[in-house]
Every structure is written in C-alpha cells, then in structure tokens.
N, CA, C and O atoms as a GROMACS GRO file, in nm:
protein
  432
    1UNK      N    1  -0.584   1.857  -1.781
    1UNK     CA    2  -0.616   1.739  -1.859
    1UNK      C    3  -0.647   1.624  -1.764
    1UNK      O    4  -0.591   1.619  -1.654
    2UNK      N    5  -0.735   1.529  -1.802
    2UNK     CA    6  -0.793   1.450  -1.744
    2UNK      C    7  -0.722   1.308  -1.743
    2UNK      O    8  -0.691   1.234  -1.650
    3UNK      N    9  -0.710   1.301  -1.857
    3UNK     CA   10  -0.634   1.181  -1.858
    3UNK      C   11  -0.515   1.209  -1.996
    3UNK      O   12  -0.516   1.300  -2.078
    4UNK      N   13  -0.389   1.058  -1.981
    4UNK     CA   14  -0.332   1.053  -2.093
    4UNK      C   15  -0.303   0.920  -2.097
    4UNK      O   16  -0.304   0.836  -2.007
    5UNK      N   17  -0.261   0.908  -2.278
    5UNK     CA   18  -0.270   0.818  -2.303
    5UNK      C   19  -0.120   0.735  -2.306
    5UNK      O   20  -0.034   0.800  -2.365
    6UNK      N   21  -0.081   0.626  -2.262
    6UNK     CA   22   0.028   0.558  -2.226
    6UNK      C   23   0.049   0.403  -2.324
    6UNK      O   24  -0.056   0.339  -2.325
    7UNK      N   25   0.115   0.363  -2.369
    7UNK     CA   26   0.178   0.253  -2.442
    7UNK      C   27   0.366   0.234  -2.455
    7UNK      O   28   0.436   0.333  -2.429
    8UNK      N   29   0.397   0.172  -2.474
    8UNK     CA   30   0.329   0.025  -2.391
    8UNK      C   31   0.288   0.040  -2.230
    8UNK      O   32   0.364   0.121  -2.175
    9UNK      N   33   0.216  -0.001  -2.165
    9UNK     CA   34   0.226  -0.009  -2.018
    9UNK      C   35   0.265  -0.145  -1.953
    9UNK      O   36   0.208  -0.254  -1.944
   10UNK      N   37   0.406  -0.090  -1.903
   10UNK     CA   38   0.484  -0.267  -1.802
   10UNK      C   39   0.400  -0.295  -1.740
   10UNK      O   40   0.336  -0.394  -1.774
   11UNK      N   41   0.363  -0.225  -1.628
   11UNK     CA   42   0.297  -0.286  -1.565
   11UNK      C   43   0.212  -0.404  -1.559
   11UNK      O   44   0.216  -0.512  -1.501
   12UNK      N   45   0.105  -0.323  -1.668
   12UNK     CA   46  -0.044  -0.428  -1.722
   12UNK      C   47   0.074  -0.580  -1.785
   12UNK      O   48   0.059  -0.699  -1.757
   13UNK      N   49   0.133  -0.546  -1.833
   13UNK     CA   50   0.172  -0.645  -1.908
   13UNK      C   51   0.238  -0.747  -1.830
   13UNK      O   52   0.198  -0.863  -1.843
   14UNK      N   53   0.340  -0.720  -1.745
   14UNK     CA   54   0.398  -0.738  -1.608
   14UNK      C   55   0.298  -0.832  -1.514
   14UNK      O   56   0.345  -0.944  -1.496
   15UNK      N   57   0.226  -0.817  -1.479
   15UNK     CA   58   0.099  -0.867  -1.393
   15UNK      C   59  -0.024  -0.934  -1.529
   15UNK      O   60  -0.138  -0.939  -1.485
   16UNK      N   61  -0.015  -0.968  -1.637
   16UNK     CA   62  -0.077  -1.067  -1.693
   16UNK      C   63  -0.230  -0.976  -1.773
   16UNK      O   64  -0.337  -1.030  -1.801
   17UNK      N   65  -0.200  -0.856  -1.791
   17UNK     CA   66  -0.324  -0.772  -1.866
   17UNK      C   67  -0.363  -0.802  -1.980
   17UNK      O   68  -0.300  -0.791  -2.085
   18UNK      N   69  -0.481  -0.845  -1.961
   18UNK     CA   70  -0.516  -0.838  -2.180
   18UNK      C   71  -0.447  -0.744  -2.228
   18UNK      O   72  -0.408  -0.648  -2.161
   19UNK      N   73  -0.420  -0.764  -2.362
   19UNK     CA   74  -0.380  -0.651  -2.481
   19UNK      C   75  -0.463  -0.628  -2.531
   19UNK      O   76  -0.526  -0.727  -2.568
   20UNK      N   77  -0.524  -0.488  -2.569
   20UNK     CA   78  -0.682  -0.413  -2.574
   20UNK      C   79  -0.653  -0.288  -2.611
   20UNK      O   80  -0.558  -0.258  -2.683
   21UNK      N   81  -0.745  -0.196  -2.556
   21UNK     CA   82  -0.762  -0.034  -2.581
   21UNK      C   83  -0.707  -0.046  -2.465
   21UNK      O   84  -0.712  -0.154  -2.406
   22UNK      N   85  -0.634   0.080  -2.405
   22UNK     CA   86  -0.559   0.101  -2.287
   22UNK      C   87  -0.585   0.250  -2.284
   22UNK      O   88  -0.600   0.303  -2.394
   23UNK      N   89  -0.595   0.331  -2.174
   23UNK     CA   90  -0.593   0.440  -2.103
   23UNK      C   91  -0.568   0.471  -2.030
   23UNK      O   92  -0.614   0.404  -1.937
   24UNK      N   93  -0.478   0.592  -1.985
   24UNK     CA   94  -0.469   0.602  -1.836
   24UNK      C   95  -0.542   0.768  -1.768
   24UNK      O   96  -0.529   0.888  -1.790
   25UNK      N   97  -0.592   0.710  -1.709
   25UNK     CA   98  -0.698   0.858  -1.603
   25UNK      C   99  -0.596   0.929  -1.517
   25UNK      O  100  -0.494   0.876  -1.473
   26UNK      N  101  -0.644   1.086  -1.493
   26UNK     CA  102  -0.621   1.106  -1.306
   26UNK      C  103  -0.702   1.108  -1.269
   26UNK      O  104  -0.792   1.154  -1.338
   27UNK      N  105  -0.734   1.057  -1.130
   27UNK     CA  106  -0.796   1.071  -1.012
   27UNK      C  107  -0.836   1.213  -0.972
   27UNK      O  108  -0.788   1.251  -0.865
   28UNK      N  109  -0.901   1.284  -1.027
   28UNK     CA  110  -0.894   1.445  -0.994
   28UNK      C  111  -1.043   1.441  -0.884
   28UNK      O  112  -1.094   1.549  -0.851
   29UNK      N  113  -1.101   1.314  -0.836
   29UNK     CA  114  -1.214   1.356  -0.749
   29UNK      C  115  -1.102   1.354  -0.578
   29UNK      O  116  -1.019   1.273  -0.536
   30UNK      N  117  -1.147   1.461  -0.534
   30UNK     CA  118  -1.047   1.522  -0.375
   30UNK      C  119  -1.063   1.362  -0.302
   30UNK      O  120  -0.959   1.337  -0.242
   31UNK      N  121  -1.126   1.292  -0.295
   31UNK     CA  122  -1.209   1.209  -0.181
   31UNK      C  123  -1.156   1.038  -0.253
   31UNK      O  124  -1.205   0.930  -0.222
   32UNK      N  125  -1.044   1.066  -0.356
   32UNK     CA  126  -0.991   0.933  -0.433
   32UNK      C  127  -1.142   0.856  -0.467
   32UNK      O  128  -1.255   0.901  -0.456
   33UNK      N  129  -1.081   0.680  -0.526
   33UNK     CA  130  -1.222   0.620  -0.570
   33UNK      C  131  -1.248   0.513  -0.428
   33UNK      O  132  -1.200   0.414  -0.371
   34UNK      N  133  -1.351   0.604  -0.421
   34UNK     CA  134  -1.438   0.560  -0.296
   34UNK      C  135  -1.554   0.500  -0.381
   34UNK      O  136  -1.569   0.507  -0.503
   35UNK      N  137  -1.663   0.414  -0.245
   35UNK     CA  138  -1.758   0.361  -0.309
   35UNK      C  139  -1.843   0.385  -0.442
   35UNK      O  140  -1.859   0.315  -0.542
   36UNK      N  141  -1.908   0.546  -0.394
   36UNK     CA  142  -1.986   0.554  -0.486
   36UNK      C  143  -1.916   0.598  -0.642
   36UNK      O  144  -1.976   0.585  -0.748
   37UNK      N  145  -1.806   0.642  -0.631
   37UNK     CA  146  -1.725   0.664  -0.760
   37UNK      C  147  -1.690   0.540  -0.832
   37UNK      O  148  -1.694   0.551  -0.955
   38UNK      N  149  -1.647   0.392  -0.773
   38UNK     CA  150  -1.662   0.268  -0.789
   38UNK      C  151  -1.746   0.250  -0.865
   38UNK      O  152  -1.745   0.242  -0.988
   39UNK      N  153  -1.856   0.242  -0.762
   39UNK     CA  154  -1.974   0.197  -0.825
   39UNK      C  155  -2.041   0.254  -0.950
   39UNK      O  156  -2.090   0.175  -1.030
   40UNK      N  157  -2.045   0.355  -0.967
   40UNK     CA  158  -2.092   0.445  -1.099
   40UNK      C  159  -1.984   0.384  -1.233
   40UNK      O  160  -2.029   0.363  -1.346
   41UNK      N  161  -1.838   0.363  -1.195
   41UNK     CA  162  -1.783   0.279  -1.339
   41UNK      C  163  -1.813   0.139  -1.291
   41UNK      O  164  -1.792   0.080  -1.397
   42UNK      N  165  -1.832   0.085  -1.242
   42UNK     CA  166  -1.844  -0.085  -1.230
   42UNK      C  167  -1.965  -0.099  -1.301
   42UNK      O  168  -1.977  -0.143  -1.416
   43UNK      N  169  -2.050  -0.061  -1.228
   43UNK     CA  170  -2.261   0.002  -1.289
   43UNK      C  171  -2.220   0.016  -1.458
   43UNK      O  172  -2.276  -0.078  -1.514
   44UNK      N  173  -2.176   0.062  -1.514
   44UNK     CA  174  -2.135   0.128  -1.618
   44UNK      C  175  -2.048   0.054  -1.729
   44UNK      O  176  -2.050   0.082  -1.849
   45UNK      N  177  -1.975  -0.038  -1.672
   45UNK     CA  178  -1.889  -0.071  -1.757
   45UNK      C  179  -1.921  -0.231  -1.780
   45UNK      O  180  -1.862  -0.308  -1.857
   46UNK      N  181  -2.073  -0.269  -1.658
   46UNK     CA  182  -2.112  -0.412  -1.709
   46UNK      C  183  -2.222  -0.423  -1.821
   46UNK      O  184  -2.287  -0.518  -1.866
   47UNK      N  185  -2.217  -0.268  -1.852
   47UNK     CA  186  -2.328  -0.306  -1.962
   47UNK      C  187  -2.234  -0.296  -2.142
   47UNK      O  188  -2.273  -0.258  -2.252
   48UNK      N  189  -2.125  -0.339  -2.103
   48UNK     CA  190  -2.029  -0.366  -2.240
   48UNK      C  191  -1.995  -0.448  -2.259
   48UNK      O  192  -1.958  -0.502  -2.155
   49UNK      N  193  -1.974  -0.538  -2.388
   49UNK     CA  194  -1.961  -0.664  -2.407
   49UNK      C  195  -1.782  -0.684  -2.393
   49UNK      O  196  -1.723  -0.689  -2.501
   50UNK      N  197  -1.709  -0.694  -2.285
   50UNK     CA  198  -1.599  -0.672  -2.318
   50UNK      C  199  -1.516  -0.678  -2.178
   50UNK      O  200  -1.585  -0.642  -2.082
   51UNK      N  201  -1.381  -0.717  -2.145
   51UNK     CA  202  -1.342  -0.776  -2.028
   51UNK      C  203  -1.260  -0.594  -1.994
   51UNK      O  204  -1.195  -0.517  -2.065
   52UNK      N  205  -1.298  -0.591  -1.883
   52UNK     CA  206  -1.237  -0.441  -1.864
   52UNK      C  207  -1.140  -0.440  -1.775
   52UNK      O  208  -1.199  -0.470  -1.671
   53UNK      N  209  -1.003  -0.420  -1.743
   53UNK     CA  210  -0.910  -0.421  -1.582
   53UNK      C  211  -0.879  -0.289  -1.538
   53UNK      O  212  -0.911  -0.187  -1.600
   54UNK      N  213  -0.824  -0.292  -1.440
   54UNK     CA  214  -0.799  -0.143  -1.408
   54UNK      C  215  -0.676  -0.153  -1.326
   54UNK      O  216  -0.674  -0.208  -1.216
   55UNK      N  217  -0.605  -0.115  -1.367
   55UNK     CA  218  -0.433  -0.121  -1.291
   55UNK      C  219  -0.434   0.058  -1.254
   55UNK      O  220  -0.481   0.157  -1.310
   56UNK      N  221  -0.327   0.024  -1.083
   56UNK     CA  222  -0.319   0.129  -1.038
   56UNK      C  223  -0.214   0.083  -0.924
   56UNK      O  224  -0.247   0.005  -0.835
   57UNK      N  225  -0.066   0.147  -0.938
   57UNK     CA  226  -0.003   0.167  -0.864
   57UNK      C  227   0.013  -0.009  -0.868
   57UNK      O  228   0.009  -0.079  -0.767
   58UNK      N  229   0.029  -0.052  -0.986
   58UNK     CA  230   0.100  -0.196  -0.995
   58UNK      C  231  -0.004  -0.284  -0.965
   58UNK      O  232   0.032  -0.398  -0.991
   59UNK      N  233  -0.135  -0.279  -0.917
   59UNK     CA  234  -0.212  -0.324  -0.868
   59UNK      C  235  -0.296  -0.364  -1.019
   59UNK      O  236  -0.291  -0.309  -1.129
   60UNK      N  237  -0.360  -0.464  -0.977
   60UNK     CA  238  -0.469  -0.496  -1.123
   60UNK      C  239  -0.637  -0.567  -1.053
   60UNK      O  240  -0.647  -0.669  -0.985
   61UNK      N  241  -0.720  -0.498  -1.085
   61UNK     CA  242  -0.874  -0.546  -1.062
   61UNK      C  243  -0.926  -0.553  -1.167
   61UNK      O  244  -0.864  -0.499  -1.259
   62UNK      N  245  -1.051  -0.617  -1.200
   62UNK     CA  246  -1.198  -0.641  -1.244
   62UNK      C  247  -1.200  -0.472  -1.246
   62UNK      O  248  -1.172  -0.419  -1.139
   63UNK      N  249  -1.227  -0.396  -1.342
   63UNK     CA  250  -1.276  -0.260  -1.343
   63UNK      C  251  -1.437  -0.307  -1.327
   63UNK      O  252  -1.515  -0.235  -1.265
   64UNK      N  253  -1.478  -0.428  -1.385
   64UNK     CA  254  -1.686  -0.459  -1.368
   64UNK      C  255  -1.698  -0.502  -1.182
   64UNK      O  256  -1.807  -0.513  -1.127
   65UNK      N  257  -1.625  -0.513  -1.140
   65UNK     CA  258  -1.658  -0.557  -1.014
   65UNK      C  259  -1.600  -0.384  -0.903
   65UNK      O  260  -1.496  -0.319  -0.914
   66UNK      N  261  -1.702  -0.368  -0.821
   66UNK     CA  262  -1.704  -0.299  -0.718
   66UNK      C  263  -1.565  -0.304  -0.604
   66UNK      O  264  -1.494  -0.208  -0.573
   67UNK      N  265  -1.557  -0.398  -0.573
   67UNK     CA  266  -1.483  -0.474  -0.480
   67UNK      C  267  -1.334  -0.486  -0.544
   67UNK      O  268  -1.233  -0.494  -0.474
   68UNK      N  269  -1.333  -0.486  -0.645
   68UNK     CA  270  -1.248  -0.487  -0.751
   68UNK      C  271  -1.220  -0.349  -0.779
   68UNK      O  272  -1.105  -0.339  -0.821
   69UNK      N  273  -1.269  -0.256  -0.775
   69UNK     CA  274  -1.222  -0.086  -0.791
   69UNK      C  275  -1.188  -0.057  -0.669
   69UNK      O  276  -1.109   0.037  -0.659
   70UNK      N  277  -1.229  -0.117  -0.552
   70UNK     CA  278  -1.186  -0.056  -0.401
   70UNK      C  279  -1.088  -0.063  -0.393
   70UNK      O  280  -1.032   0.043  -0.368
   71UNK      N  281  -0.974  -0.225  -0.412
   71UNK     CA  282  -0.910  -0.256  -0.355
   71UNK      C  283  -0.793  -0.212  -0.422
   71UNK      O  284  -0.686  -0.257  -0.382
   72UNK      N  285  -0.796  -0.122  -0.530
   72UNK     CA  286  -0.695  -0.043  -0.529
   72UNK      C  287  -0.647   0.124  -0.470
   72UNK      O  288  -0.562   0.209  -0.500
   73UNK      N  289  -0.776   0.107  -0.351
   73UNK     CA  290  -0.713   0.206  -0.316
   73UNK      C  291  -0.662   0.346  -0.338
   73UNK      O  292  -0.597   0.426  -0.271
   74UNK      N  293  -0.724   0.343  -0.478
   74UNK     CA  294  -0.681   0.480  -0.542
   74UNK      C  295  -0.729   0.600  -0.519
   74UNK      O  296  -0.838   0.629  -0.568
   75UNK      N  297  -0.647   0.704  -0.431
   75UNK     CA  298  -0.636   0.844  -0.378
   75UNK      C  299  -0.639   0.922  -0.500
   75UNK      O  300  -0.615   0.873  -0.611
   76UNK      N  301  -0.672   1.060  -0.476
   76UNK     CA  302  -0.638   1.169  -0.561
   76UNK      C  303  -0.523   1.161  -0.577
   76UNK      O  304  -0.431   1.128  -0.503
   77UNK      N  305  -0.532   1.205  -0.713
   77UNK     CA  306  -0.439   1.206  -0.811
   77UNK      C  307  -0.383   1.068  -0.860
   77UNK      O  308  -0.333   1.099  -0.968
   78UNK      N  309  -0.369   0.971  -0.848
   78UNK     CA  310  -0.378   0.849  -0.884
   78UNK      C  311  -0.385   0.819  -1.023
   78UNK      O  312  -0.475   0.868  -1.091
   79UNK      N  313  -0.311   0.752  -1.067
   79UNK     CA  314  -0.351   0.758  -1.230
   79UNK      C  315  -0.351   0.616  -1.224
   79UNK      O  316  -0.261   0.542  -1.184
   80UNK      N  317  -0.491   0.579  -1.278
   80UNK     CA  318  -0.559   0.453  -1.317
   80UNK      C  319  -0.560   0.441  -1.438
   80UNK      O  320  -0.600   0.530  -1.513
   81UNK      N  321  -0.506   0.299  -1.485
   81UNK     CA  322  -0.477   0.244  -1.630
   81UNK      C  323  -0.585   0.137  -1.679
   81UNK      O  324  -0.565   0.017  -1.661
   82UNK      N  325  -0.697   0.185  -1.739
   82UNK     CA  326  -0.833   0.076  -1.805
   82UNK      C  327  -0.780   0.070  -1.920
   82UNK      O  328  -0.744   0.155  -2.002
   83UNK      N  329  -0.784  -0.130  -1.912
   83UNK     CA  330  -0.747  -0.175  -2.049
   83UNK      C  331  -0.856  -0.270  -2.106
   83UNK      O  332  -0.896  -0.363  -2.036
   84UNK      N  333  -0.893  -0.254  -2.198
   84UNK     CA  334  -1.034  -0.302  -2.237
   84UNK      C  335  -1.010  -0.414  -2.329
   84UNK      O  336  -0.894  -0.401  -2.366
   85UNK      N  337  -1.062  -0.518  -2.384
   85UNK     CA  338  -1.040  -0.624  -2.461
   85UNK      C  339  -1.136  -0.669  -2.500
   85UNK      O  340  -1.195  -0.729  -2.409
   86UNK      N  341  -1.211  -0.674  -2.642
   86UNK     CA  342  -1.344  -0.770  -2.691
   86UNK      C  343  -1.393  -0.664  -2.766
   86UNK      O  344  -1.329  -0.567  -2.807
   87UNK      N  345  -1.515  -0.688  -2.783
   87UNK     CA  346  -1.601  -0.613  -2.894
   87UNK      C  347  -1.597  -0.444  -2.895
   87UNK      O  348  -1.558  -0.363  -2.979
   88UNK      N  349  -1.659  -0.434  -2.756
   88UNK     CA  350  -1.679  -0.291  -2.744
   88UNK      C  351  -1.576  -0.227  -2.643
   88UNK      O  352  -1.611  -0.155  -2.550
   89UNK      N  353  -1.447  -0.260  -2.669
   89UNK     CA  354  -1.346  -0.205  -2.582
   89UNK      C  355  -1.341  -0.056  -2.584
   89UNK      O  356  -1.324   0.014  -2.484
   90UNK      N  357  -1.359  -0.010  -2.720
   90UNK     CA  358  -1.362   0.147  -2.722
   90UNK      C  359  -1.465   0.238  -2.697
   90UNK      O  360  -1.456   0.357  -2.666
   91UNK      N  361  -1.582   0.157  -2.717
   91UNK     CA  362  -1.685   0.241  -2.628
   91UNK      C  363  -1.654   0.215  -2.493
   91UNK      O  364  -1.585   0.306  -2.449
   92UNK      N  365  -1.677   0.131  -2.414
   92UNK     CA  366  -1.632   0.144  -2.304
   92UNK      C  367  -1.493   0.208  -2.192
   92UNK      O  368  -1.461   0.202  -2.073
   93UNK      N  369  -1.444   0.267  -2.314
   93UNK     CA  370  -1.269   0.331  -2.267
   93UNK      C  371  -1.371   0.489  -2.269
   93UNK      O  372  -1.365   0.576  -2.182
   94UNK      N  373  -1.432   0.491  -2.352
   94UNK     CA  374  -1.543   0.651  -2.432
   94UNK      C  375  -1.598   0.614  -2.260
   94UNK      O  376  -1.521   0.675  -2.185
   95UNK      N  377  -1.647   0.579  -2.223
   95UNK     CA  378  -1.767   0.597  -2.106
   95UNK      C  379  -1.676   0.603  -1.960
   95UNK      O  380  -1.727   0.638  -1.853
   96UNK      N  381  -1.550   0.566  -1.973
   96UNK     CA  382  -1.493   0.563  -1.905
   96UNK      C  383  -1.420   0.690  -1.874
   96UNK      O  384  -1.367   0.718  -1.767
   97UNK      N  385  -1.428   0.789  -2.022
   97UNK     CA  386  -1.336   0.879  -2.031
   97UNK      C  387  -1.458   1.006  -1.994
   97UNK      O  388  -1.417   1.109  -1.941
   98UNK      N  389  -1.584   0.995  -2.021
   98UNK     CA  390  -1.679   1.052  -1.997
   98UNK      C  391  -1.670   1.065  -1.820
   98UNK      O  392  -1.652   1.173  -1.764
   99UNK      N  393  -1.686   0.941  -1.753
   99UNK     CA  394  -1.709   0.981  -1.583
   99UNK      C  395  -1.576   1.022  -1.557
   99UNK      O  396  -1.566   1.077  -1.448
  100UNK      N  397  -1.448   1.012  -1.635
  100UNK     CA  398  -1.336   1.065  -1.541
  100UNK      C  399  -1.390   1.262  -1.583
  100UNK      O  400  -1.379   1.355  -1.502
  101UNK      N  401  -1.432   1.272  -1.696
  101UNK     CA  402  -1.444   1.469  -1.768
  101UNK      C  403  -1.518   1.494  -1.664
  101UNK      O  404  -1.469   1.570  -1.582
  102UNK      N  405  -1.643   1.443  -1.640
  102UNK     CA  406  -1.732   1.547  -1.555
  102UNK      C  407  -1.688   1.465  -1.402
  102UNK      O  408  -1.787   1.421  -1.344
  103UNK      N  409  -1.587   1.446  -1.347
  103UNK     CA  410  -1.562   1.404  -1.232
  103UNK      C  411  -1.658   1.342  -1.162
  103UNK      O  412  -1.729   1.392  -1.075
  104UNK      N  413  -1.657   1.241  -1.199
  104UNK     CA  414  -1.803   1.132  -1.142
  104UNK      C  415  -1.898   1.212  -1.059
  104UNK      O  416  -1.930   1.202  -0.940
  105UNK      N  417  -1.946   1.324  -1.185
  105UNK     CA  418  -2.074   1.383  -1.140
  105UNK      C  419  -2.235   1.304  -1.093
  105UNK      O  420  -2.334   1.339  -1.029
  106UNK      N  421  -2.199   1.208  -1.150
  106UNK     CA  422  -2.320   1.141  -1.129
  106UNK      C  423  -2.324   1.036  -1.010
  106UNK      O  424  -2.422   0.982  -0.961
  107UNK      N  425  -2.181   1.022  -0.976
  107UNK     CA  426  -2.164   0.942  -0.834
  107UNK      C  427  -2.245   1.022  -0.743
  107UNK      O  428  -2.309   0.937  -0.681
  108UNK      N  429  -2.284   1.155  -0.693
  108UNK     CA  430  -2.325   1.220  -0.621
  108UNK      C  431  -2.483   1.222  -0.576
  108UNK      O  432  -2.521   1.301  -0.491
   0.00000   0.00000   0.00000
C-alpha cells in the first residue's frame, strides 16, 4: 500500500497546518524526494486552486514550491503528510495520490 490515511495529525496541527483534506504517502521511490520527484508534485499541484503543505518528519513546506519539497529531506520510506485547504483540496490530494501509485513515473 501506498499510502494511509491519518487523523487527527499533531504534528500538522502542532506547527500551524491548515485544516483541509489530509493524507499521508510512503516514499516508496529507492532515491527518496529528490529534485525531479519534487518537481513533478510542485509542477502539479500549482495548477489547483488551493493552499497545499507537506509535513514530514515534523517538518512543514509549501508542497507548490520546489525548494519547499527539498527541504524536507525525505528518504525512502518516509511518510509525507499533504494537507490541502480551498476549493479543490480533493482533487489535488487525487493527483497527489496518483504520482505517489505509479511512483513518480513521470519524474523520469
């Protein structure tokens, strides 16, 4: 399984997270989220009308910003928590849940 789903999450809440759609991923690409895996959800998640974060290992970024997916650092196996807030929070959790299934096939 790819991901599961978690509520409440301290963390997000802990460190100041919108309250939204929430998810949590694994990291199942060997090589953690490196650039181009970044970039393919950042690319991806600015075309939704809707504030996206991404907590990992207590950590909280911009899931729309690049620089903002790096700096958490997240290795395989890693379970990353996207919490979405605004219009299209649930499509964008859907597109999110799409690049974690086919293991950011398209990063490649």
């Amino acid at each position: 399984m790819t991901h599961v789903m978690t509520e409440p999450f301290e963390n997000a809440v802990r460190v100041g997270a919108p309250a939204g759609v929430r998810q949590t991923f694994v990291l199942n690409n060997r090589y953690g989220l490196h650039a181009r895996p970044a970039a393919l959800l950042s690319r991806t998640l600015r075309n939704f009308n809707c504030n996206v974060q991404a907590c990992c290992g207590g950590e909280l970024a911009n899931a729309k910003s690049l620089m903002g997916l790096l700096t958490l650092a997240a290795g395989y196996g890693s379970q990353i928590t996207f919490i979405a807030d605004g219009p299209e929070s649930v499509r964008a959790i859907d597109a999110i849940a799409k690049i974690f299934e086919t293991n950011f096939r398209d990063a490649y």
